[in-house]
Phi, psi and omega in degrees: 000171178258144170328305183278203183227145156331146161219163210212097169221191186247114159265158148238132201268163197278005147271338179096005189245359217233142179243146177237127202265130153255119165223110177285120175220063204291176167076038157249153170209150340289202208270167187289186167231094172257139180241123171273096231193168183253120169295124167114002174252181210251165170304316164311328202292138183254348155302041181269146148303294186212131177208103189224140203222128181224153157259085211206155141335310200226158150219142162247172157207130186261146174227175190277143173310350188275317172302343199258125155261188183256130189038058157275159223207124181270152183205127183257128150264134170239145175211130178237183209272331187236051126231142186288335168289149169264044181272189231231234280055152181228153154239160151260107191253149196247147139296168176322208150172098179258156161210170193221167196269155151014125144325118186252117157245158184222154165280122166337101210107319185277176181262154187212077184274124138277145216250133150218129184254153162252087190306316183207162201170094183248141305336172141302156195230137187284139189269104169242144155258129204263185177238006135141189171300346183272338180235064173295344182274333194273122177302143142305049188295153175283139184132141172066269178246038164228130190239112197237094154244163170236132179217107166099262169242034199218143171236141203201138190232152193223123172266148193220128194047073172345150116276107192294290159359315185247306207267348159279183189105242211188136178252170172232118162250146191225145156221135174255122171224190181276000200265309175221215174195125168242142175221161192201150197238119153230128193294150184196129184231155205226108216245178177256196189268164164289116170291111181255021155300300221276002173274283181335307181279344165298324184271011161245359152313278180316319214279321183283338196285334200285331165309296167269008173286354183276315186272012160289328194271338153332283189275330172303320158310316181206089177314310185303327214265358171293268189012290179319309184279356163288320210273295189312322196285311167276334179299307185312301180289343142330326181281121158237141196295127143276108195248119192276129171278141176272142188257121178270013195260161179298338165248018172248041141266330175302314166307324187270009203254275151345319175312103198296184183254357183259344176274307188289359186282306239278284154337293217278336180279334150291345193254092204265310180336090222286328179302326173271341176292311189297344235231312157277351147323307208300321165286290189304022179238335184271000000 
């Protein structure tokens, strides 16, 4: 008898509409008796889908999409002349069941890929991308900026130099199998790009008028207070330190002594600092 327990899995036959139940039971002689049938009916019921018996290794049976729902369940018997037990295998057959990422935004020029996954699917199920609501029938081929792979359960449509005119709106990923169809809309806008020359130079544009609408609304308002701070600005750089040196020999008290008055005008007039003036009157009184 063979070694192992049955195995059991689901195809899609190569048209895509026909669904094909495998059940394998190899390493027996002579060969085994596999039966095929829908689980949960009874030997009597004459409404089965399928009740089918071959003697091979392997038997497959195909059936029509019209026979199928989502998650009816196929059950392989297997028996062989010297062993006494019958075990069996199951399919479960699924429609697709899809989902997707986010929404995708693309810059004008740039590449942009979508993304559609298949969470669960018995058979496996075929990935096509559609061009959107306005156009639902027309497939997608892969070739010229449009790049379409697939690995495993994953579909991935990739645009290549964005268009706003064209390439915005909602795609359709369809997966197909023989039980059903599922379709899922995934979105995509397609903007142009931000100069960020021309923001940077608007905002520090906009920052000097604002600068100066203040100090315009400043001085309109109270005109004195530049005035002042001209004027405090220059007394302050007006002031100069005068430093007298004193002579103890006679004759430089005779110059100072001597010193006309029309000479101390002279001074005093160089001398804007009220602090320094005093201070040099005070010597020339001592």
């Amino acid at each position: 008898p063979p070694h192992s327990s049955p195995k059991c899995w689901a195809e899609t036959s190569s048209s895509g509409l026909m669904l094909q139940l495998f059940c394998s039971w190899p390493g027996g002689y002579p060969h085994p008796t596999l039966h095929w049938r829908e689980e949960g009916h009874d030997l009597d019921n004459s409404s089965w889908v399928i009740s089918s018996t071959s003697n091979s290794d392997t038997h497959v049976e195909t059936l029509n999409s019209s026979h199928l729902s989502h998650r009816k369940v196929f059950k392989c018997v297997g028996s062989h002349v010297v062993k006494q037990e019958e075990p069996a295998c199951t399919v479960e057959i699924k429609i697709p069941s899809l989902e997707s990422e986010p929404p995708k935004t693309c810059l004008v020029g740039d590449n942009v890929t979508l993304t559609c996954r298949v969470t669960e699917s018995t058979p496996a199920a075929r990935l096509t991308w559609l061009q959107g609501i306005a156009q639902p029938e027309v497939e997608i081929q892969p070739g010229g900026r449009y790049l379409i792979t697939q690995e495993g359960n994953v579909s991935r449509l990739t645009i290549r130099n964005c268009s706003q005119g064209t390439d915005g709106g909602c795609y359709v990923c369809k997966a197909q199998n023989p039980v059903g169809l599922r379709e899922l809309f995934v979105c995509l806008t397609v903007t142009q790009p931000v100069n960020i020359i021309g923001v940077v130079g608007a905002v520090v544009v906009l920052s000097l008028l604002a600068i100066l609408t203040i100090i315009g609304v400043v001085l309109y308002y109270n005109p004195l207070l530049c005035l002042r701070g001209a004027a405090f600005r220059s007394q302050d750089s007006g002031d100069v330190l005068v430093l007298v040196d004193s002579e103890d020999d006679d004759e430089g008290k005779g110059e100072e002594e001597t010193m006309s008055s029309s000479a101390k005008h002279e001074a005093l007039a160089l001398v804007n600092g009220n602090s320094v003036q005093a201070a040099y009157l005070n010597g020339l009184a001592e």
